[in-house]
N, C-alpha and C positions, 0 to 999 in steps of 0.2 A: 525369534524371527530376526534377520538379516535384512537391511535395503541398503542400497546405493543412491544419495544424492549425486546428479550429473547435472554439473554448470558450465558454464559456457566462459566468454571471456569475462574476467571482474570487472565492473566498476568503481571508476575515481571520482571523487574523493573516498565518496562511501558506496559498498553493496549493500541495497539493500536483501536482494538474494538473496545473499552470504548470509545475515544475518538473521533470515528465515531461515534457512538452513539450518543454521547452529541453534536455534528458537527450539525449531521443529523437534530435532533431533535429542535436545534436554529434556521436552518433554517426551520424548516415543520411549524412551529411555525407562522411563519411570513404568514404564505399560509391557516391557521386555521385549522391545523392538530397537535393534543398533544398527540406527541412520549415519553410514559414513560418507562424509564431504569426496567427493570426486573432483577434479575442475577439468575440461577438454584442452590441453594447449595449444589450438591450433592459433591462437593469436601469436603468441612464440615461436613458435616450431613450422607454421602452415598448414596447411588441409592436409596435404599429401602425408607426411608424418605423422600430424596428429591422429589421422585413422586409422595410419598402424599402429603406433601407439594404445589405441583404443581397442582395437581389432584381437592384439596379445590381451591387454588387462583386461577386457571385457567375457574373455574366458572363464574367468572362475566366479563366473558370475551367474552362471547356469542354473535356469530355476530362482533365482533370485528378484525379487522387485528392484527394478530402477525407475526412480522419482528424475525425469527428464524438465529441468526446468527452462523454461520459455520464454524469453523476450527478444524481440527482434535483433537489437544491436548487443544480445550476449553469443549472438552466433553469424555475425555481422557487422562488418564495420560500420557499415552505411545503411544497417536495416534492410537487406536482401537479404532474408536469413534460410536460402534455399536449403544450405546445407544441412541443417539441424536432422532434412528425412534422410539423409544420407544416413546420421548417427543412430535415427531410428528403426533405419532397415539393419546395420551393421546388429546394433544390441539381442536384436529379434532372430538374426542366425545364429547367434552364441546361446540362442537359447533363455537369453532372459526375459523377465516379465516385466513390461513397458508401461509406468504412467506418466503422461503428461501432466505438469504445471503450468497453467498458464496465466503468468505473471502479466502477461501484455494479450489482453482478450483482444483489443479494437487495432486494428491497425495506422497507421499514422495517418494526419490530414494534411492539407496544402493542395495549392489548382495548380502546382506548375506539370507539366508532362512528365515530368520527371516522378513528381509526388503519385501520379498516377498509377505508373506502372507498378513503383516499390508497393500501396497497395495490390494491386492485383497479385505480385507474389509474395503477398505476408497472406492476403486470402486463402492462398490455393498451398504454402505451406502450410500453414493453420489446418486446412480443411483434411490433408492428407495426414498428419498427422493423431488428427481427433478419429479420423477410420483406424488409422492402424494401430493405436494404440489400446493395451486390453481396457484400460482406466484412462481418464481424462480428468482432472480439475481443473475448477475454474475459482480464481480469488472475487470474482462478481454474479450476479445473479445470472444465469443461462441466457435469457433475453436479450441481456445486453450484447450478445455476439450476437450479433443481427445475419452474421456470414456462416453461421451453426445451422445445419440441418437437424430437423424437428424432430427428427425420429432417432436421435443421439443417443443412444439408452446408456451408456457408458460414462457420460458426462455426469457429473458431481458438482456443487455448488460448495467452497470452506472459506469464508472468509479469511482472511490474515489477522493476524493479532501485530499488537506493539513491539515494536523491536526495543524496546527499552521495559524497567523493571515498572511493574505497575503498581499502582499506589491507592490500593480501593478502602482506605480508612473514610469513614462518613465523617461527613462536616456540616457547617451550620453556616450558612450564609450570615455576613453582616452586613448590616444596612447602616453602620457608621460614617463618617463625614470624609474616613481615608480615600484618596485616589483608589480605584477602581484598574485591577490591573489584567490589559487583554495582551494572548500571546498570540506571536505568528511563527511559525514552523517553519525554517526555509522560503526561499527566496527563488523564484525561476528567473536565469536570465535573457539579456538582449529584451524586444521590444515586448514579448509577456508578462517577466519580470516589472517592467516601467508598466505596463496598464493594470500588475496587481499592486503596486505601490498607489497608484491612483487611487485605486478602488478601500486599500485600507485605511488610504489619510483620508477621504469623504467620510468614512465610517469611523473613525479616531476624532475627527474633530465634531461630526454629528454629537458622539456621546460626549464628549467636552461643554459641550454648547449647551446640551441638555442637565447634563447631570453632575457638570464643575469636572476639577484636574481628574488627570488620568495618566497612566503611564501605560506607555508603550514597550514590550518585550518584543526582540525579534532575535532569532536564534538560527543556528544549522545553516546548511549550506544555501548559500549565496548572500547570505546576511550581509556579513563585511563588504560585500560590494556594492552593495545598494545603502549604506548609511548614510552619504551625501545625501541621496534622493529624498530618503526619509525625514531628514533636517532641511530640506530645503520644502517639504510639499509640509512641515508642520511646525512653522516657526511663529504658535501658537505658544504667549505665557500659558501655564498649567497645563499643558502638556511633556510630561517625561520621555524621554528617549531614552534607553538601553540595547547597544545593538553587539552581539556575538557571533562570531561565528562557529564553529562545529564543538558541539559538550560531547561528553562521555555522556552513557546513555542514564546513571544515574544524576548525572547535571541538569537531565534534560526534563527527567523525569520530577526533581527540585523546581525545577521551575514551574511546571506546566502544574504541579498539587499545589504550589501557593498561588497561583495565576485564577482571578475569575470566571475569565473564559478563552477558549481557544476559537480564533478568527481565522479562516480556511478558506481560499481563495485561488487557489492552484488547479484549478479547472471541477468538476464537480465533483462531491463527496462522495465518495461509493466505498464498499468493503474492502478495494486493494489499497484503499490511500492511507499509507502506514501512520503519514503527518498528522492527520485527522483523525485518526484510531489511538493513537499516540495521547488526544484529549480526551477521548472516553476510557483508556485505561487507567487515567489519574481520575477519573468522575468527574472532571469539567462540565460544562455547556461547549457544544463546538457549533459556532456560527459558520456558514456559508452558503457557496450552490448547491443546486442540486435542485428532483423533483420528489415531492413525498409519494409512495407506495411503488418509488421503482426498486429496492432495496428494502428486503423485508429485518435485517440486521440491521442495518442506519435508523429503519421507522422507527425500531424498537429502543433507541438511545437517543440521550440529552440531544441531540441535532435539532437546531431550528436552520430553514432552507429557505434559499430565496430564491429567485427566476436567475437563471443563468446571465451573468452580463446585464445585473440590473443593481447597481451599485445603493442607489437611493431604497431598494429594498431592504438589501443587505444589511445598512445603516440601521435602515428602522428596527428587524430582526435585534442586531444588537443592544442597541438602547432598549428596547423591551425586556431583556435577557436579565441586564443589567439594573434597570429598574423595579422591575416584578419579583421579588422576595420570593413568593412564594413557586411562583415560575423558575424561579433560580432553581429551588432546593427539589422539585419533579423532574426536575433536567438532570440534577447531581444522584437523585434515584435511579432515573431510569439509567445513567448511564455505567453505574456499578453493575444492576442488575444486568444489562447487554454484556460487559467487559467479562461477567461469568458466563453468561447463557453461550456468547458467539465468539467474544474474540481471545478468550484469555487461552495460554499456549494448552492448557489442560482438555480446555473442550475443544479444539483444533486438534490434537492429537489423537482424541477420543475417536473423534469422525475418522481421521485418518486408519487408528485401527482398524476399526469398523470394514471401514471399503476395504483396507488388503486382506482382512481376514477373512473378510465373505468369501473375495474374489477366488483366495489360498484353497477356501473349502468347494467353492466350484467348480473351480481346476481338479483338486482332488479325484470330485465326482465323475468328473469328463476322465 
């Protein structure tokens, strides 16, 4: 079998798309499914172009699955991502067979009027998109697209897996006198950024306080710009600082298997947050937000969760994590055991067969 991955414009620094993409596609491989990378240039070239562009290539693509991936500003400068039903009606006269990714389930927040409207049309492209397309997935549980009509039969639930190699050798906690070393993933900026730096130095010097030195890892994008902050909100003795910015994904991947635990704080944990999957595919503990039984993939891994924006939670979560040996070594289980059962690219791909090859036999029938 044949598919086409379709993306939209890349993102800078990193895609992370992209490298779902190419994820994806290593593993369909192995199952005799060849996912090739597509991208739409209308960032380059403009709308007008890029749909003829599209309109030609899209022809021999007849009968063929296209994997249409989703996020607002890959089909969008400013996140009006009307266009994308355009590409989806265009692919559907050429005769090929449409599913949707969707990479960005919720549409963006903010009260200015402006923030307003841009949801209303991320809804009602979202909405038109999930009817016309034969397949739908979604990187989170169905639920959470609160703008999804109920009766969606088409929709699918795959989590994401780690964009880096994962490292599921079992380990053994120590409860030695060494610092105690927690990672952070990326960095968000502007004022998000400054209230997650907050939020991880209350929780950095919390378990200092409690349980002596500690070293701090902070890695990936936005890191290097935020290392003033982080030396100024912990310019505490026995606390270590090491700040990087963007690894290769086997760098990151070295870090995050000798690192105790991974601290996640980039809004709440759910199955598309690669940063946070990225600790379950080394078998970490991954501390953060989030609510327990909203994510039946999360419930199921090392994750302990604290109330959204409840920093002193958070804290405590940690130092638990950190202090409880045996707590430690259920977390680094269960979190192998998830990285096989939901995120690793094998069982992603598996799913993924599954739905096109159904779909392939009930077209067939029809």
């Amino acid at each position: 079998m044949k598919a086409i991955a379709l993306l939209g414009r890349r993102d800078e620094p990193t895609d992370g798309v992209t490298d779902y993409c190419n994820s994806l596609a290593r593993a369909l491989r192995k199952r005799a499914v060849e996912l090739e990378i597509v991208r739409v240039p209308w960032a380059e070239r403009g709308w007008s172009e890029a749909l003829r562009w599209l309109s030609h290539e899209s022809r021999r693509w007849s009968g063929q699955w296209v994997l249409l991936q989703y996020t607002a500003l890959a089909w969008s400068r400013r996140g009006f991502s009307i266009r994308v039903r355009q590409v989806l009606k265009l692919l559907q006269r050429n005769s090929a067979r449409c599913a949707v990714v969707f990479h960005d389930a919720q549409a963006y927040e903010g009260a200015r009027l402006r923030d307003w409207f841009r949801r209303k049309i991320q809804h009602w492209t979202m909405q038109g998109l999930l009817v016309c397309a034969d397949q739908s997935i979604f990187t989170v549980p169905l639920k959470s697209a609160t703008w999804m009509h109920a009766d969606s039969l088409s929709a699918t639930f795959v989590p994401v897996g780690a964009n880096i190699p994962s490292h599921t050798a079992s380990r053994k906690y120590t409860s030695d006198e060494s610092p105690k070393t927690i990672a952070v993933f990326c960095i968000t900026g502007g004022e998000k950024g400054a209230r997650e730096i907050r939020d991880i130095a209350l929780a950095v010097r919390e378990v200092h306080a409690r349980l002596g030195p500690v070293c701090l890892e902070v890695f990936g994008r936005g890191a290097e710009d935020s290392e003033s902050l982080f030396r100024e909100a912990l310019k505490v003795s026995g606390i270590w600082i090491r700040v990087r910015g963007i690894l290769s994904a086997e760098e990151i991947t070295r870090c995050l298997a000798t690192a105790d635990v991974l601290l996640f704080v980039r809004g709440i944990i759910n199955s598309h947050r690669t940063t946070a999957i990225a600790g379950i595919s080394c078998g970490i503990p991954v501390v953060g937000y989030g609510n327990s039984g909203d994510d039946p993939a999360i419930d199921s891994a090392g994750v302990r969760l604290a109330p959204w924006h409840n920093p002193d939670a958070l804290a405590a979560e940690l130092v638990h994590v950190l202090a409880d040996a045996q707590l430690w070594q259920e977390l680094h289980d269960r979190s192998l055991a998830a990285q096989s059962e939901y995120f690793s690219w094998d069982a992603i791909a598996g799913r993924y067969a599954q739905l096109l090859g159904a779909s392939e036999i009930e077209h067939e029938r029809r």
